[in-house]
C-alpha positions in Angstrom: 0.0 0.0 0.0 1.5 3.2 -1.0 1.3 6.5 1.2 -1.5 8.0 -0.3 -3.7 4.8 -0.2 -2.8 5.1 3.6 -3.5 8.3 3.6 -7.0 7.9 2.1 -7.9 4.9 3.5 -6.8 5.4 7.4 -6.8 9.2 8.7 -7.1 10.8 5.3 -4.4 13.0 6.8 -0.5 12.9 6.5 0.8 12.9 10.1 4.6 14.2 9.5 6.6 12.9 12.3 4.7 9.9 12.6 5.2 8.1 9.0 8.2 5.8 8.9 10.5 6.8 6.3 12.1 4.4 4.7 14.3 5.3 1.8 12.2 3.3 -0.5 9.3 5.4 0.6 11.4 8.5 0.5 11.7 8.1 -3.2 8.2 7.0 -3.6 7.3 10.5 -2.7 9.8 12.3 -4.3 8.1 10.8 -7.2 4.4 11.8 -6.6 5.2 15.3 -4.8 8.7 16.4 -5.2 10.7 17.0 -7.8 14.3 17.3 -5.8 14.8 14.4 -3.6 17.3 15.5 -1.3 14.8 18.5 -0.4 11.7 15.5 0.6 14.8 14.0 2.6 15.3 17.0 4.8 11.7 17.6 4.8 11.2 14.0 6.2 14.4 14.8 8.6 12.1 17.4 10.5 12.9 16.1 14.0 16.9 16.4 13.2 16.6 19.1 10.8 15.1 22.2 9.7 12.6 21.9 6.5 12.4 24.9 4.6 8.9 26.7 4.9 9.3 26.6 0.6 9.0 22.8 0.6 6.7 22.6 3.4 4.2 24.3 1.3 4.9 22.4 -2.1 4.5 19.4 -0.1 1.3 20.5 1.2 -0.4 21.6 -1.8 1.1 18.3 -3.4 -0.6 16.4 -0.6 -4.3 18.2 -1.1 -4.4 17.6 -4.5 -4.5 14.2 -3.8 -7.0 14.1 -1.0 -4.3 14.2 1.8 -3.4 17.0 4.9 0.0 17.5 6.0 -0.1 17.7 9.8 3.1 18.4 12.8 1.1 17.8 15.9 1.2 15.2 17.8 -2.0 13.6 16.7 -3.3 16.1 14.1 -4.9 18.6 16.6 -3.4 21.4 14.0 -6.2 20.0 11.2 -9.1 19.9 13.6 -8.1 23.7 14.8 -7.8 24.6 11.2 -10.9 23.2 10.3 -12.4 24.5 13.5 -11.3 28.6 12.0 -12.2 27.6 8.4 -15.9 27.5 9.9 -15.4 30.8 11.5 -14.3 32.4 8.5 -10.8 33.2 10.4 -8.1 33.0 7.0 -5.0 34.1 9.3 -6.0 33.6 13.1 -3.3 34.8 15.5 -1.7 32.8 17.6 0.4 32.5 21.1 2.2 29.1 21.7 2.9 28.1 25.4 5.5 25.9 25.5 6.1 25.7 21.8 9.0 23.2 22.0 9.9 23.1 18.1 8.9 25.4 15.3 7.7 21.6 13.3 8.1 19.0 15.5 4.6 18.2 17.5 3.8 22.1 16.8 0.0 23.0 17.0 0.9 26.1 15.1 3.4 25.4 12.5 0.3 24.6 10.3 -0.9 28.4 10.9 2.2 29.8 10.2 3.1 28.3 7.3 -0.9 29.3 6.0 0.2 33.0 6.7 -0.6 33.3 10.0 2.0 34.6 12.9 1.9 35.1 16.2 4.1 34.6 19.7 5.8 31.4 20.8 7.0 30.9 24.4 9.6 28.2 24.9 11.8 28.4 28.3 14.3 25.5 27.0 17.6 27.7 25.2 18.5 25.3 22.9 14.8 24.4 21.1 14.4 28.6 21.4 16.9 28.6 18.9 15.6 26.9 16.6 12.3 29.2 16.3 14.5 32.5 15.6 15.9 30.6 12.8 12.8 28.6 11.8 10.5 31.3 12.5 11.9 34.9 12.6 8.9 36.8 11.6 6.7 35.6 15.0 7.8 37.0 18.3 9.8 34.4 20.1 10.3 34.4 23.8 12.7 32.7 25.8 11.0 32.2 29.3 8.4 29.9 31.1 5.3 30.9 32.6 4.6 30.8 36.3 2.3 32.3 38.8 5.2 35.4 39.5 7.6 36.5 37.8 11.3 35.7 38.2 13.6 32.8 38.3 12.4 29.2 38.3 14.7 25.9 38.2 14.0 24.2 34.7 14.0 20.9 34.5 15.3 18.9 31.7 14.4 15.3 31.4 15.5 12.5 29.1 12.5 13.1 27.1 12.5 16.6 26.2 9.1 17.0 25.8 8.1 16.1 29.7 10.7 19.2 30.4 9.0 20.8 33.2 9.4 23.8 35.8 7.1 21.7 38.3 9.4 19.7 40.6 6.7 17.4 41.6 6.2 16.5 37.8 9.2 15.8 37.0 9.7 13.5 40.1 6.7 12.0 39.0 8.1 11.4 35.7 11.3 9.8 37.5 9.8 7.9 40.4 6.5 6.6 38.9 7.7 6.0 34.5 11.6 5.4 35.2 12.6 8.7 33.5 15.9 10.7 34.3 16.4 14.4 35.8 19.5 15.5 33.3 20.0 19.1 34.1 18.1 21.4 36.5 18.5 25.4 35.0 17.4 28.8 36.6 15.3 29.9 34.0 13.3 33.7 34.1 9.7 33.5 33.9 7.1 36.0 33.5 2.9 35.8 34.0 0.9 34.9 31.5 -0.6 38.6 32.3 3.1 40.0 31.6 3.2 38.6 28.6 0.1 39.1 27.0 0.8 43.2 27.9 4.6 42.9 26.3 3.9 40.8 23.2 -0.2 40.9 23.0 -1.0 44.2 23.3 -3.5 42.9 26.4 -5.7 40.5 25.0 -5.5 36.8 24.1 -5.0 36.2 20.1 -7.4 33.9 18.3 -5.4 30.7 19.2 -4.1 29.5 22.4 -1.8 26.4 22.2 -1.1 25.4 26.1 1.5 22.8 26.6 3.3 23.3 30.1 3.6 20.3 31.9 1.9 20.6 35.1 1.1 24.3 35.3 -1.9 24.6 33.0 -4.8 25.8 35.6 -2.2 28.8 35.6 -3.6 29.5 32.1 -7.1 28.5 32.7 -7.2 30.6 35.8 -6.2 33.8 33.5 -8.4 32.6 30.8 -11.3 32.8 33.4 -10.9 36.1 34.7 -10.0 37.7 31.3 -12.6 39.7 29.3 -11.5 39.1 25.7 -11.0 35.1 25.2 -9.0 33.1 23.1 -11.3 31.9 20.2 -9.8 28.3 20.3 -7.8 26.3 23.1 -5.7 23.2 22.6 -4.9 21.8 25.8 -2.9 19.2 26.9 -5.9 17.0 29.8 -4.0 13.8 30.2 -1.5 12.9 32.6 1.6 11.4 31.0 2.4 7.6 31.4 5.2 5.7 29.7 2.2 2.4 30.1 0.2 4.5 28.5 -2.4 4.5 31.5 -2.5 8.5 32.1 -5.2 10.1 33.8 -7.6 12.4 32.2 -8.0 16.0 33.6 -11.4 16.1 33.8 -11.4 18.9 36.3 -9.3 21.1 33.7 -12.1 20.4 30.9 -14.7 21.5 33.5 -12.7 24.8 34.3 -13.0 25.7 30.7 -16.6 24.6 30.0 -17.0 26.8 32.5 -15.1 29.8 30.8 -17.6 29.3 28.7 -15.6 26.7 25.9 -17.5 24.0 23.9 -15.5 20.7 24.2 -15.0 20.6 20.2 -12.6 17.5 20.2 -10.7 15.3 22.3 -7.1 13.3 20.8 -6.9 11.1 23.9 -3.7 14.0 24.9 -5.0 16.7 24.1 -8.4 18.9 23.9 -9.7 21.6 21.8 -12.3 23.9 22.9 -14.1 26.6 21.0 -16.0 29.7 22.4 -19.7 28.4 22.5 -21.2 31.1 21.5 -19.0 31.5 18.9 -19.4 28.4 17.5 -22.9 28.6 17.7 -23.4 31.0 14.8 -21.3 29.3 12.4 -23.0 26.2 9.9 -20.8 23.6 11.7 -22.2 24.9 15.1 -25.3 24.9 14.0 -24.7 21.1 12.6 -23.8 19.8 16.3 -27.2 18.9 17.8 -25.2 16.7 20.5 -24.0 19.8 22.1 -27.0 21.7 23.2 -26.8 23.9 26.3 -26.9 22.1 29.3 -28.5 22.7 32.4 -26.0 24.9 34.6 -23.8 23.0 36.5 -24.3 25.1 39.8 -27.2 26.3 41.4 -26.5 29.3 44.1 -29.1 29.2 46.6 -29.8 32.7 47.9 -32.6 33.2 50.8 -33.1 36.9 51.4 -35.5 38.4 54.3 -35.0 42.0 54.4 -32.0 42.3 52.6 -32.1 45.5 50.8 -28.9 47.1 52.4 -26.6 44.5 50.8 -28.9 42.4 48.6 -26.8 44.0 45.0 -23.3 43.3 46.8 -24.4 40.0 47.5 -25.5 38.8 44.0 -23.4 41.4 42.0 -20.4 39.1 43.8 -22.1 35.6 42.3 -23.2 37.0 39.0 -19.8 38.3 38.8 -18.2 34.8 38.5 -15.2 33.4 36.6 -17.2 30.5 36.5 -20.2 30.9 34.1 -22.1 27.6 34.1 -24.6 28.4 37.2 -28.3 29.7 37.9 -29.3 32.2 40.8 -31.8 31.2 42.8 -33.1 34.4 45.0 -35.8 32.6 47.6 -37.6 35.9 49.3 -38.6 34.8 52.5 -41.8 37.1 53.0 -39.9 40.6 53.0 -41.6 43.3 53.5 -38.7 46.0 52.2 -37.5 46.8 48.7 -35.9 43.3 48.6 -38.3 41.1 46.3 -37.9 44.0 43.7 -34.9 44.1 43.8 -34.2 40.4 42.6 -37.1 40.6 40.2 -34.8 43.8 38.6 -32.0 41.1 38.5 -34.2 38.5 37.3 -35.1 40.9 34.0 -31.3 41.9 33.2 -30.0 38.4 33.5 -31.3 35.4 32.5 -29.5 33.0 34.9 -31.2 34.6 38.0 -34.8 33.3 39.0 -37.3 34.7 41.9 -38.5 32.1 44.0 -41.2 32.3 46.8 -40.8 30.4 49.8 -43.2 27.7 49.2 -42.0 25.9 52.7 -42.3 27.5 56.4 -41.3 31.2 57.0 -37.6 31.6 57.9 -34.5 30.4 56.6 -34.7 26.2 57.0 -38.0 26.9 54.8 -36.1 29.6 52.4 -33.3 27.5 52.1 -35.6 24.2 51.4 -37.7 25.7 48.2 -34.2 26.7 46.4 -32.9 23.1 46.7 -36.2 21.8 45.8 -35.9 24.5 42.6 -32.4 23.5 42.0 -31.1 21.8 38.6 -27.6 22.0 39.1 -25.4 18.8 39.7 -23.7 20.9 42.7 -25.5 23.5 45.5 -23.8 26.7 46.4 -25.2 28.7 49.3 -24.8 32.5 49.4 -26.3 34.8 52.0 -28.0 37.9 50.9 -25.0 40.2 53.0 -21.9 38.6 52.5 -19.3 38.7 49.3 -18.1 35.8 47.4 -14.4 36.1 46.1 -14.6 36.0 42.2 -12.9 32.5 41.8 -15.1 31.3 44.5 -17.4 28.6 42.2 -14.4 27.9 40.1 -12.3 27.0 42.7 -14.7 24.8 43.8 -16.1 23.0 41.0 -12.7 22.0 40.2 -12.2 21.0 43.8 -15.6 18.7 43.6 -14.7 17.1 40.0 -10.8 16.4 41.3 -12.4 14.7 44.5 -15.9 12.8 43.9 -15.5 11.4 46.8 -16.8 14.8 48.6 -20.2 15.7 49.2 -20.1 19.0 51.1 -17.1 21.8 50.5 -16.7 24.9 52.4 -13.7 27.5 52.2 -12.1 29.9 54.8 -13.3 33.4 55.3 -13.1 36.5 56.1 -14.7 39.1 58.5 -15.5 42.2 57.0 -15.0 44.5 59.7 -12.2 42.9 61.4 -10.4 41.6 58.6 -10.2 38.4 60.8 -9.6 35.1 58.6 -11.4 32.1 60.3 -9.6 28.8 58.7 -11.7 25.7 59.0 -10.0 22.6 59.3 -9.1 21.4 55.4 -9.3 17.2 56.0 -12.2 15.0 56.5 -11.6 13.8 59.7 -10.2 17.3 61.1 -13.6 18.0 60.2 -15.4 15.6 61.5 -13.7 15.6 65.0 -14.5 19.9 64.8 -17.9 19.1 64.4 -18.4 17.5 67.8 -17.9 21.0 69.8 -19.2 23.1 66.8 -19.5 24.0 63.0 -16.6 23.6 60.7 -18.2 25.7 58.2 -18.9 29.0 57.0 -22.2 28.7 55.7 -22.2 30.5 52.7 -19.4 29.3 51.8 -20.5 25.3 51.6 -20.9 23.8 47.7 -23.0 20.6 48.2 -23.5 17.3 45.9 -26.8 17.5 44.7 -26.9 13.8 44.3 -25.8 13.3 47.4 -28.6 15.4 49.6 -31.2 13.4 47.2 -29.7 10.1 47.7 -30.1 10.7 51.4 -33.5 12.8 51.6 -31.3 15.5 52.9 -32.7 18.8 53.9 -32.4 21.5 56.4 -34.5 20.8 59.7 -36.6 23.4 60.8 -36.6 21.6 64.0 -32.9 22.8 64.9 -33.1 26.5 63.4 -31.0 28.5 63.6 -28.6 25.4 63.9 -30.2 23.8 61.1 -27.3 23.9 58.9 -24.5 22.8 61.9 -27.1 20.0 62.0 -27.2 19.2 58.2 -23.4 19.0 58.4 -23.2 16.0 61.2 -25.5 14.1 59.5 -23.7 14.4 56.2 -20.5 13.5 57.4 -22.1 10.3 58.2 -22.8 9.9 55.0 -19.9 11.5 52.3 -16.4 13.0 52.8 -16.1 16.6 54.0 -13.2 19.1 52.9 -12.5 22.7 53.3 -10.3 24.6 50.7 -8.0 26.4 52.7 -8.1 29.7 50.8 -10.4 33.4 51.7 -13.4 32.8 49.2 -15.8 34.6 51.3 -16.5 38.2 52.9 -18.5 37.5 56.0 -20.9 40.3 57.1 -21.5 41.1 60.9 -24.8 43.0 61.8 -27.4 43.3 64.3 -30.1 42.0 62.3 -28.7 38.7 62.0 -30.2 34.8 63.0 -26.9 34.5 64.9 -27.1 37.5 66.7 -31.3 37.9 67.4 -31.7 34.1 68.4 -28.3 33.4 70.4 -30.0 32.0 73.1 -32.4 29.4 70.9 -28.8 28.7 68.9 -26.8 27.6 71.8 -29.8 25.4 72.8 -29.9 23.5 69.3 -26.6 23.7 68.9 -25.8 21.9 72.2 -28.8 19.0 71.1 -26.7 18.3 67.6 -23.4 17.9 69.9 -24.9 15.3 72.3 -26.7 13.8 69.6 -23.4 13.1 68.1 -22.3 11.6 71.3 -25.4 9.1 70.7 -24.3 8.0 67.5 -21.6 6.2 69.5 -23.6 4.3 71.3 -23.2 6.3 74.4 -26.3 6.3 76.9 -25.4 9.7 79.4 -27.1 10.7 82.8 -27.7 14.1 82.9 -24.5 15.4 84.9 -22.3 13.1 82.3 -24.0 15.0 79.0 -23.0 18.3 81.2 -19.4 17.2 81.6 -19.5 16.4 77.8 -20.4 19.5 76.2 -17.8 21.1 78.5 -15.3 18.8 76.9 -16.0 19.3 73.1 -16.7 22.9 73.9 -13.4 23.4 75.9 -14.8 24.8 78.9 -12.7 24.9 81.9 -13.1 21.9 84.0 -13.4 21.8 88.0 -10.2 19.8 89.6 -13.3 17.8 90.8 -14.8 17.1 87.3 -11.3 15.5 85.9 -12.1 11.8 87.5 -15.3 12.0 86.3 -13.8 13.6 82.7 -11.0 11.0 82.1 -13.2 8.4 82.6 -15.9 9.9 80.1 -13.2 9.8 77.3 -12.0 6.7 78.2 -15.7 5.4 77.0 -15.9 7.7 74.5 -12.7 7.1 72.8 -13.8 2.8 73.5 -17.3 3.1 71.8 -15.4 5.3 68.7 -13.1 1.9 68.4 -15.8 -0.2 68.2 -17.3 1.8 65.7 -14.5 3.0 63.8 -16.2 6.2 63.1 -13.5 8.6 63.7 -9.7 8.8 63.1 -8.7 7.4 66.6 -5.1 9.3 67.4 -6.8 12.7 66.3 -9.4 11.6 68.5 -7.6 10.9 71.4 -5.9 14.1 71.1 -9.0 16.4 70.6 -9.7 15.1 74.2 -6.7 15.8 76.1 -6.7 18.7 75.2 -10.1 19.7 76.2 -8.9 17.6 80.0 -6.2 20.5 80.2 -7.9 23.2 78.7 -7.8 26.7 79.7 -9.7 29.7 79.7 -10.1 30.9 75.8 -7.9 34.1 76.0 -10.5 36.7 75.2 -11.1 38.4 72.2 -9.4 41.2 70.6 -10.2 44.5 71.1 -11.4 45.1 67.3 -13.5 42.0 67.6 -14.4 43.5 71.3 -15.8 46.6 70.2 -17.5 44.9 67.1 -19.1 42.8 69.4 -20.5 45.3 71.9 -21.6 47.5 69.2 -23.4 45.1 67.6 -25.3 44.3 71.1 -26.2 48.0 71.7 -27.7 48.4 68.0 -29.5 45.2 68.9 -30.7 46.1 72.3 
C-alpha cells in the first residue's frame, strides 16, 4: 500500500513525524510530490533538521491535491483547529504558543504559520528557542516559562524533552513513577501569563491559544477565566503522562474551561480543543452539532433573602460576577416586606440565569433555604447569604475542587470578617472535620458547595426543627454519609450585623446547637445521665473543668474514645488528642479589642 492509499484509507491526513521513512518510501514521494529528492529527505528529517517553509508548502499543496493533509502535531490537533477557524471564517487567526518546544516537530501552530498566520511562541528550553529565531523569525519568540510570579524558576530537563518541566513534583513523577531521568536542573526567568500578553499581545489573548506546560496549565485556565476578551480556540494538553500508557484524564481542567464558557469541540486522547460556545454557535458547523445543546447549569446558588435591601446588590453582584459561568441564581424571598423582592425581580429581568422564588415551605430560613434546593437543577449547590461577598474564583475553585475529588459531598472555604479583617480557617481534611464538628461547626455557611446527588440520595434537607442550627445539624449528619473538605483559601466576605439569625436568636442557637453535639455523642452508642452529658459539652466545647470534674472527665473519654473503636467512626489518634486537650484546657484568652468593640456595638444596635 502506498502513502497515499494510507493516507485515504486510514486518517485521510498525512501525520509528519509519525510516518516511517524508509528510503524506499522517500523516493516513492519524491516521485508523486517532489521534484528534488534531497529537499523530501530533509523535509522527512524534521525532528533532526530544519525543513524549509518553501518545501513545506509544495509538499502540502502536493498532498491536497491528492485528497491528503499534511499535519506536525502530535496527533493532528493542528487539522481539527484549522478546520475548526475555516468555519469561523478566520483566514489568518493569530496565535500565542505556550510551551512551543519546536517550530515543526509536534507544533499545533506550524500549520498556521506556514498558511500565513503569525503570532508569539513561548519556549523556556535555550537550545529548542533557537531553533524558532531561525525557523521562525517573523513571529515574536520568547525565551521564558510561565509561572504564577515572575522571576527565576529551576527548569527541569528530562530525558525526554518533551516532559521538560518547571514543576518539581512533575518531574519527580516522571522519575519515580515512569523510570525517566532528571539531566539538568537550570534557573530559567519566567514572567505571567498577564506579563506577557501586555509585552507581546498588546492585552488581549490572540485567536489561538496552544497550552502545553507540563503541570502548570490551571495557571492558564485561571487567567483565561478572569480575562474579558478570550481566546477563540484552546488546545490543551488533559491527560496525565504515562510511559504504560495508563495517564489520567484531567477532567477537572475540561470542566474549568466549559465553564469559561468553551465547547468541548474535540478530544485526541492527549490533548483537547475547545471553541468559544457562543461562537461556534453561529457558524454552519455549530449549528450542525445537535449533540452539544446547552446544558443545564452545572451550579445552582441558593440565595434566601429576608429583608435584605442594604446588601442584597453586593451580594449577588459578587455571584453574577463569576469566573465561573455555568450556574443559575436562585433568589428565595422569605416574606420581606422591604425593597428586597424587587430588587431580585430587577436582576431576574437583566439576567437570564437569575430566578425569583417564593418560599413555598415554612417562613424563615430552613424553609427559604428548602424551596431553592427543591428549585435546583444543578449537579452541585452553592449557598450565598444575601449580606456577605463571594471572592470571584469562588465557584471555580470549587467546581474543580468537587470534579478532582468525587468522593466529597459537602465543601466549604475559609473566610473573612469584613469588619475585622479576621480570617477564620476551618479545618481542610475530613476527619479534622469531622472531629470539629463535635464541639461546633466547621463551616462558614455560605461558603459550603454541596452534591446534589448526594442530599437526594439521602433525603437530605435542612431541619426546621434545629433553626438557627439547622445547617451545623445538616453538616453532622452528612459526614455520616460522604467526605467533608474545606479549601483552605479566603473565598468569602462575611458580614456582621445586628439583624442577623446569629445574633437575634443566640440563646435558641446555643440550645440547638448543644442537642446536635450530644446527639453526636449518641451516634456512638453512648447512653449519658444528665450530669455526664454536662461534663460532655464542657469537653467538646473546651470549657474549663473543676479539679473535681477530671475523674469523672477522664473516665468519660476513656468510654468515649472505646465506643469510637468499636465503631471505627472517627480517626482514633486525632481523637484521642482532641480530648486531652479539652482535660487540660484553659480559659479561651479573650477576644481582641477590634472583635471586642464589634461585638459590643453590635449588642447595643440590637438592644
Amino acid at each position: 500500500m502506498n502513502l497515499l492509499d494510507h493516507c485515504r484509507q486510514r486518517l485521510d491526513a498525512f501525520i509528519l513525524h509519525r510516518v516511517p521513512f524508509r528510503p524506499a518510501l522517500r523516493r516513492e514521494l519524491a516521485r508523486y510530490f517532489i521534484t528534488e529528492e534531497q529537499a523530501l529527505v530533509d523535509l522527512m528529517d524534521a525532528g533532526r533538521q530544519q525543513p524549509g517553509s518553501a518545501h513545506l508548502r509544495t509538499f502540502d499543496a502536493a498532498l491536497a491535491l491528492h485528497g491528503g493533509q499534511l499535519s506536525f502535531s502530535q496527533t493532528g490537533e493542528d487539522l481539527i483547529v484549522d478546520y475548526i477557524f475555516r468555519a469561523l471564517g478566520i483566514a489568518h487567526p493569530s496565535y500565542l504558543d505556550l510551551g512551543a518546544f519546536d517550530p515543526w516537530s509536534l507544533s499545533n501552530t506550524a500549520r498556521l504559520h506556514l498558511r500565513g498566520s503569525r503570532g508569539v511562541n513561548v519556549e523556556p528550553n535555550p537550545a529548542q528557542f533557537a531553533r524558532f529565531v531561525q525557523s521562525r523569525p517573523d513571529d515574536q519568540n520568547v525565551n521564558v516559562g510561565i509561572a504564577a510570579a515572575a522571576g527565576t524558576l529551576t527548569y527541569f530537563e528530562l530525558d525526554v524533552p518533551t516532559l521538560n518541566t518547571f514543576s518539581r513534583a512533575e518531574a519527580e513523577r516522571c522519575v519515580r513513577e515512569e523510570g525517566h531521568r532528571i539531566l539538568r536542573e537550570t534557573p530559567v526567568p519566567v514572567l505571567t501569563l498577564p506579563e506577557v500578553l501586555d509585552s507581546r499581545c498588546h492585552g488581549q489573548f490572540p485567536d489561538f491559544l496552544s497550552v502545553d506546560i507540563e503541570g502548570l496549565d490551571r495557571l492558564v485556565v485561571e487567567v483565561i477565566a478572569g480575562h474579558a476578551v478570550k481566546p477563540k480556540v484552546v488546545c490543551i494538553e488533559t491527560l496525565s503522562y504515562s510511559r504504560s500508557g495508563q495517564g489520567q484524564k484531567d477532567e477537572a481542567l475540561v470542566e474549568a474551561l466549559h465553564a469559561c464558557g468553551y465547547l468541548r469541540f474535540a478530544d485526541t486522547h492527549i490533548n483537547t480543543i475547545f471553541v468559544l460556545e457562543q461562537l461556534w454557535r453561529g457558524t454552519a458547523g455549530g449549528t450542525a452539532c445537535a449533540d452539544h445543546d446547552a446544558q443545564a447549569p452545572t451550579v445552582s446558588v441558593v440565595l434566601p433573602v429576608y429583608n435584605g435591601e442594604a446588601y442584597l446588590r453586593d451580594a449577588v453582584d459578587s455571584i453574577l460576577t463569576q469566573t465561573y459561568r455555568k450556574l443559575e441564581l436562585l433568589l428565595v424571598d422569605d416574606f420581606s416586606t422591604d425593597s428586597s423582592r424587587r430588587i431580585a425581580e430587577e436582576y431576574a429581568q437583566r439576567d437570564a440565569r437569575v430566578r425569583v422564588l417564593p418560599n413555598t415551605r415554612e417562613k424563615g430560613l430552613a424553609g427559604a433555604v428548602n424551596s431553592g434546593l427543591a428549585a435546583a437543577t444543578g449537579k452541585y449547590i452553592a449557598r450565598m447569604d444575601g449580606d456577605d461577598l463571594s471572592a470571584p474564583q469562588r465557584l471555580m475553585k470549587q467546581v474543580t475542587f468537587m470534579e478532582q475529588h468525587p468522593e466529597v459531598g459537602l465543601c466549604g472555604t475559609w473566610f473573612r470578617f469584613m469588619h475585622t479583617q479576621e480570617v477564620v480557617q476551618h479545618p481542610q481534611a475530613h476527619d479534622d472535620i469531622r472531629i470539629k464538628l463535635l464541639g461546633n461547626t466547621a463551616f462558614a455557611h455560605p461558603s459550603v458547595m454541596l452534591r446534589k446527588s448526594v442530599l437526594t440520595q439521602h433525603d437530605l434537607h435542612y431541619d426546621r426543627a434545629y433553626e438557627p442550627a439547622d445547617d451545623y445539624h445538616l453538616w453532622v449528619r452528612m459526614a455520616q454519609l460522604t467526605r467533608l473538605a474545606n479549601i483552605p483559601e479566603v473565598l468569602l466576605e462575611y458580614r456582621e450585623h445586628a439583624g442577623q439569625t446569629s445574633h437575634s436568636s443566640a440563646q435558641v442557637q446555643a440550645t440547638h446547637t448543644n442537642s446536635i453535639r450530644l446527639m453526636q455523642a449518641r451516634a456512638l452508642g453512648l447512653a449519658l445521665t444528665p450530669a455526664e452529658e454536662a461534663l460532655y459539652l464542657a469537653l467538646v466545647t473546651r470549657a474549663q473543668l473543676d479539679p473535681s470534674q477530671r475523674p469523672a472527665a477522664h473516665q468519660l473519654v476513656e468510654r468515649v474514645l472505646a465506643a469510637a473503636r468499636t465503631q471505627g467512626a472517627y480517626a482514633l489518634p486525632k481523637l484521642k488528642a482532641f480530648f486531652d486537650q479539652a482535660l487540660t484546657a484553659r480559659p479561651a484568652p479573650p477576644p481582641g479589642p477590634w472583635r471586642r468593640l464589634v461585638t459590643r456595638l453590635l449588642q447595643v444596635l440590637h438592644g
